[in-house]
N, C-alpha and C positions, 0 to 999 in steps of 0.2 A: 536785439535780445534773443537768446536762443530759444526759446519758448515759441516764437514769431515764428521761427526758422521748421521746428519742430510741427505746427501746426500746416504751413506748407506743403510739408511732406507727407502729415495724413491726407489732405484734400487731392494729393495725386494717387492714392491705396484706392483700390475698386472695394466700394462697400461692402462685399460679402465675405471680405478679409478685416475688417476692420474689429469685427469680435476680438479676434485673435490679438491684435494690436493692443485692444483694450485690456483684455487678460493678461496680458506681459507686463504692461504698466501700472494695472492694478495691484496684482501680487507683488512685482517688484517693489514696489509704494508700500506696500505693508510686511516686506521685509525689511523695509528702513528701519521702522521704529523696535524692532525685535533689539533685545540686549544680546551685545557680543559675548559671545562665550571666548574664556582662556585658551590658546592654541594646544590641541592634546598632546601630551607627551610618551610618548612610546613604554610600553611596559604596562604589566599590570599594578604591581606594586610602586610604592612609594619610597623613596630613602635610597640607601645603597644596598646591595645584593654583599654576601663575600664569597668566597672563591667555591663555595662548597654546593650553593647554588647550582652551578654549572657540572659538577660531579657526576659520572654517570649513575644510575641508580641500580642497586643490586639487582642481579636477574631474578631471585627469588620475589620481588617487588616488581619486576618488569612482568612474570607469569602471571599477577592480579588480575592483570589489564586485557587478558589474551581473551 
């Protein structure tokens, strides 16, 4: 059983690393049960854009910004 295997491997870790070991396993263990989030998808809006979107913006609206 890999659990067996796993526990081998701690018994050769020099104990004053073994925190560390625990901290990894710990957190990792309690990101298991976290809910998946949807993969994000690029953009800030939603839907489709149209051509106009992409338009440069009048200079008189580009000097707001300066």
């Amino acid at each position: 059983m890999l659990i067996h295997k796993i526990v081998q491997e701690l018994q050769d870790i020099p104990e004053e690393k073994l925190a560390e070991i625990y901290d990894f396993i710990h957190y990792f263990r309690l990101g298991l049960g976290k809910v998946q989030l949807q993969p994000r998808t690029s953009g800030l809006l939603t839907g489709k854009l149209d051509d106009a979107f992409f338009e440069s913006l009048p200079e008189a609206e580009l000097q707001q910004w300066e």
